[in-house]
Steps between C-alpha positions, in 0.01 A plus 500: 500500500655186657464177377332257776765207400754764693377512808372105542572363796768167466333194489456297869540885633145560589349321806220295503352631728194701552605906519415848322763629204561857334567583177690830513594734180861666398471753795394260772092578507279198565278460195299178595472309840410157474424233764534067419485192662789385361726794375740256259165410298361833496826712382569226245200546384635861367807397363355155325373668215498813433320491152206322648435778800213691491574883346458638832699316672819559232445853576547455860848247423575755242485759775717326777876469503503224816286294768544423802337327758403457829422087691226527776385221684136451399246579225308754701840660613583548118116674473623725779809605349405547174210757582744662740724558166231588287425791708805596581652492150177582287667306230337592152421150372313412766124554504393804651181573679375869586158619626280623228414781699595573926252344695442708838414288813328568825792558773475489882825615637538267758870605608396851630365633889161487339480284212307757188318344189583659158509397166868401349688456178789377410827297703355339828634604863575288776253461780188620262210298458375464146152438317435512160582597239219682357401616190460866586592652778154687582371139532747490790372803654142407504597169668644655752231834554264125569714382732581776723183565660563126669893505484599890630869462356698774445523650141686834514864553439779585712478879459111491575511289788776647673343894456195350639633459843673796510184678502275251659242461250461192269403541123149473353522093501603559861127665558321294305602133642679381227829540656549403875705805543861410634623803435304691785539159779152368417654179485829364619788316300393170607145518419563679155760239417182243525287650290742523257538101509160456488441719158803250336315231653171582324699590191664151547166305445400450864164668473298306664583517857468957486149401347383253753689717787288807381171335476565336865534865608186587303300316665658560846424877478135442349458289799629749735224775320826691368386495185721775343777362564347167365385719232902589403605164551227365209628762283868386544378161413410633194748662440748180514257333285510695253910496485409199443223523217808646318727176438326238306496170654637293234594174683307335767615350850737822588781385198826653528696490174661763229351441144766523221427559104708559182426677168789453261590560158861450346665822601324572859233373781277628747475319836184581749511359883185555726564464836208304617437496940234335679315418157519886346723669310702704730701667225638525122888557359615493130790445323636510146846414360687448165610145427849525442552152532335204326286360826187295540202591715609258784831696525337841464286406802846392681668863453200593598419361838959552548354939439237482726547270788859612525384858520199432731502748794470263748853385438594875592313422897806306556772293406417113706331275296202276524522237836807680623237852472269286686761362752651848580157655489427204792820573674441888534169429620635293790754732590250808483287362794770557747631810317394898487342708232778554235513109484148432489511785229756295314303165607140714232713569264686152424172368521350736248750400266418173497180555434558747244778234366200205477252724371715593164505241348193267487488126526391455157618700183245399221748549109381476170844234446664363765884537506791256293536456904249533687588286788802744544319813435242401802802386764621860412164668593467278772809599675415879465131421592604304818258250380381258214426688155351294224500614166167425284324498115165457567296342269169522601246692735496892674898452480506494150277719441654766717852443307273539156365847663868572597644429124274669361667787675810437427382503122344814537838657705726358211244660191498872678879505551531385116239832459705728669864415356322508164407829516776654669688748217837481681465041511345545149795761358775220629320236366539606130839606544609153663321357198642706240863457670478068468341512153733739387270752330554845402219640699252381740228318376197707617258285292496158570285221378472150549393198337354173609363158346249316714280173380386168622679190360559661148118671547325874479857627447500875625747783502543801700665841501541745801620784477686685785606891494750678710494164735080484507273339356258648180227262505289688220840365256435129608433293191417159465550228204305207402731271333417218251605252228834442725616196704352595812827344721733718279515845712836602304268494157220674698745787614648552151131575360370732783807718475480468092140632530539768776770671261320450244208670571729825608710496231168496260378816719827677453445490124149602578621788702458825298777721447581702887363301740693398756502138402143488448389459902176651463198330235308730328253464766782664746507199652865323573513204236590129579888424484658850404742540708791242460667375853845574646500141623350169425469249773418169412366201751785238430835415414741525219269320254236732553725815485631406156195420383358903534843641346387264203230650478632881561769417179228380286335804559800717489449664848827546652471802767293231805695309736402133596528324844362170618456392867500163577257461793656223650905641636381891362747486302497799190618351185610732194500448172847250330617469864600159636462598834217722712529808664452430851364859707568489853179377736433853639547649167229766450531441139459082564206573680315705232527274201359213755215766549476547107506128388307372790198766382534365130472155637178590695371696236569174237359240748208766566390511134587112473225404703249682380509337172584184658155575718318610203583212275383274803145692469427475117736248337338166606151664376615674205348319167209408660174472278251727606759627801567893428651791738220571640353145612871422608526753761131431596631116565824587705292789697245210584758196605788756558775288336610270232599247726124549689332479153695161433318355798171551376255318358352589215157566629715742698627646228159532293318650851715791410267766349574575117618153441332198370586112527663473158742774605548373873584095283760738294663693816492146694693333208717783439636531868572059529711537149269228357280552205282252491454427909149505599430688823339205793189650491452494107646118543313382743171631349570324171566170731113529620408548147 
């Protein structure tokens, strides 16, 4: 593994310049693109020192053999490059988004004879028109069964359509007007073509003027005493409206914007965008990726917008950019007047990527962090949008709320793909062995638990212990410990006396066991009995301190056949016992990821039982000791005012109103919850006063 010292660059040799750089490995693959104002500060930055780096990032330097580098002119030209690199070189160290499932959109193939709607997965095609995506793709189809009693598009494939005029009869939508027929000549090219643009049009968000155009001819045929057709045209209102009834407005005055949310944990994050047109959600995408590099949520949101705004379809419509679009757009335009068909032809379809081009990309891109910089990120969009894009946190109103709705998503996205790599037996198999393989232990360690210490400035110090089996959890072997006559700060004492009592209590029930059983896993009520079975693997919450702390305990009790692990939460680094250094698992590791999973559940399961007694010691202490106070009257009183802190408030005619109680016991409760003995409640003084 080269050392990064080799392969520094001499000093004065890197420009100052703003520009994109490469670190490559031994055989020349690019293992992280990069992008700085000024590339002297940044790659110095690497080389500086190399003890201080984050772990992640020595793994990467670790990795390379040489950088290079490449000087552009501007910020937003090093942008550019470097997401042209990242997709072209998929290096591994850079973050990584995929979808969290494929997302099928509503297509209207534009760049045929006679453009055809159909639903569509997967890479985008030149000259398509795109809505979406959707969540399912039946959702997709009943849109569209709506829409074609007013909009007549095509629908059928190739094959269909072309045996269709060969025998001169159009298919069953054909018969029953929900298809204008081209096939058979009921309509012409031109005319088909039309109706095609108006169905994106309506898809687009401009709704209102095929509602208002309907209702005009509504009322011209009731007028005229046709009233079947008027009749047909009321029912295609209806129809329209409700397409419409099916995406929530959300936003008011016809907002255009894209809503994007994060859900992260250490080791992965979910990101949710809802593309929101004309005030309503026109569509949803997801998106999870590992973190192999150490990044905040500003720069997650960065790669993020680089994935999707440099993959929009748009971009595919054409290659001229924003005002020169606009300008050549203009140009054609002039030139078709005086020219023929194929020109004018060319004329539509320069102009509907322009259109397609500024409807991409919205104005306004609401984040839940804006960018390290943002004013570069939004010249960027701008240039691809053709037009001003301003990047947003809001803070307050229907914006905020709808970027709430939309991380709440994301949350849920990022908890179901944790669900189904848990309890996939090949992810789960590879796990253990990754884990056995960087612990160095003879076999895998198919029982797992974990232990953690949770408390509230040295207060209701809890423990916890999860156990995990075959890579899933067994919640019925959760215990929990109630710790006392300890320094509550001390977590290393804490540790030593939950694992001193867990093996305790199953080395007492192995010299319970009678003779034969299998090391005694069944009661003699046939039920299976608290701590017999030992673990393969101890996992601790912490660092070296806290390791060493459990093998004390394991010596003292002379248990010698369990592993122990710690995982410091804050670099996830695994720390064995006597080593000076940690074990450091690679970000994607399988292995990494399930002892996150195993001491992130014992520190929910700690914190969990923490409050409760933290809760319940709220409820009773202040009122324990009372004269006159028991169980009974005490729940009566916090049932009444609902709260200790409500019950403080009171007066003690309050207090004494309450049935069951009397005004000697209301003085006593009064007293007891100011801390003051001998206070006399207002009421009490001010009586004696008139005295």
């Amino acid at each position: 593994m080269p050392d990064p010292a080799s392969y520094r660059p001499a000093p004065g040799s890197i420009p100052e310049s703003p520009g994109v750089y490469r670190f490559r490995d031994e055989r020349g693959r690019v293992v992280y693109v990069g992008k700085a104002k000024s590339l002297r500060s940044r790659l110095n930055s690497y080389f500086a020192d190399f003890a201080s780096l984050h772990p992640r990032t020595q793994s990467m330097l670790r990795a390379a053999a040489r950088v290079d580098w490449t000087v552009v002119a501007t910020e937003v030209e090093a942008l550019q490059l470097e997401y042209s690199w990242i997709k072209e070189f998929d290096p591994r160290f850079n973050v990584r988004y995929r979808d969290d499932k494929s997302y099928p959109y509503l297509a209207v193939l534009m760049d045929e004879e006679f453009p055809r709607v159909q639903v569509m997965r997967g890479a985008r095609r030149r000259g398509v028109r795109y809505f979406g995506p959707y969540s399912h793709a039946w959702a997709i189809r009943d849109t569209v069964d709506t829409l074609l009693r007013v909009f007549p598009v095509r629908t059928c494939s190739a094959g269909v359509f072309k045996r269709a005029g060969q025998i001169g009869r159009p298919c069953l939508l054909g018969y029953i007007d929900k298809c204008s027929a081209p096939c058979v000549g009921r309509i012409d090219a031109a005319s088909h073509r039309r109706l095609a643009e108006e169905f994106c049009d309506f898809m687009a968000g401009q709704t209102g003027r095929f509602i208002r155009r309907l209702e005009t001819q509504m009322r011209e045929a009731a007028a005229a005493e046709e009233y079947e057709r008027a009749a047909r045209l009321r029912d295609d209102i209806q129809a329209l409206q409700r397409a419409l009834e099916k995406q929530a407005v959300v936003l008011p005055d016809g907002t255009d914007c894209d809503v994007i949310a994060l859900a992260e944990d250490q080791l992965e994050a979910a990101v949710q965008i809802f593309y929101v047109r004309g005030g309503r959600v026109r569509g949803q995408r997801g998106w999870v990726l590992d973190k192999v590099e150490d990044v905040t949520p500003g720069e997650l949101v960065e790669h993020f917008l680089g994935q999707v705004y440099g993959d929009d379809p748009a971009a595919a419509d054409g290659p001229v950019p924003g005002a020169a679009a606009r300008g050549a757009a203009a140009g054609a335009a002039a030139h078709g007047r005086a020219a023929h068909g194929d020109a004018a032809q060319r004329i539509g379809r320069a102009a509907d990527s322009v259109r397609a081009r500024m409807s991409a990309i919205p104005r306004e891109v609401l984040v839940p962090a804006l960018p390290p910089d943002a004013g570069t990120v939004e010249e960027w969009l701008g240039d691809k949008r053709g037009g001003r894009v301003s990047l947003r946190v809001p803070q307050r109103g229907d914006k905020k709320a709808l970027l709430d709705t939309v991380a709440r998503n994301a949350g849920e996205t990022l908890a179901l793909h944790k669900t189904r790599r848990a309890s996939d037996l090949t992810t789960r198999s590879r796990a253990l062995g990754e884990i056995q393989e960087a612990l160095g232990l003879d076999d895998a360690p198919l029982r797992i638990e974990s232990y953690d210490v949770s408390n509230l400035q040295g207060t209701h110090v809890v423990a916890s212990m999860i156990v995990f089996e075959d890579g899933l959890a067994r919640k019925p072997e959760y215990r929990r410990f109630a710790i006392r006559g300890l320094d509550g700060t001390d977590d290393v004492a804490a540790i030593h006396e939950v694992i001193g009592r867990r093996f305790r209590r199953y080395l007492e029930g192995q010299a319970a066991a009678p003779p034969g059983l299998d090391e005694l896993a069944a009661g003699a009520d046939g039920e299976r009995r608290k701590f017999a079975y030992p673990p393969n693997l101890l996992v601790i919450d912490g660092g070296p301190a806290q390791v060493a702390a459990a093998v004390r305990a394991l010596d003292e009790l002379g248990v010698v056949d369990v592993a122990v692990c710690g995982l410091a939460k804050r670099l996830e680094e695994v720390w064995l016992p006597g080593e000076d250094g940690p074990v450091i698992l690679p970000r994607s590791s399988e292995g990494l990821y399930l002892l996150q999973r195993v001491r992130d559940e014992a520190h929910r399961f700690a914190i969990t039982y923490h409050r409760s007694k933290r809760a319940a010691a709220l409820t009773t202490s202040e009122l324990d000791g009372v004269p006159g106070l028991g169980p009974a009257r005490r729940a009566t009183l916090l049932r009444r005012f609902g709260s200790v802190r409500r019950l403080r408030a009171a007066s003690v005619p309050e207090i004494a109103a309450v049935p069951g109680l009397g005004r000697q016991t209301a003085e006593a409760v009064y007293r007891a919850l100011h801390q003051a003995e001998d206070a006399i409640p207002p009421d009490r003084a001010e009586s004696d006063a008139r005295r």
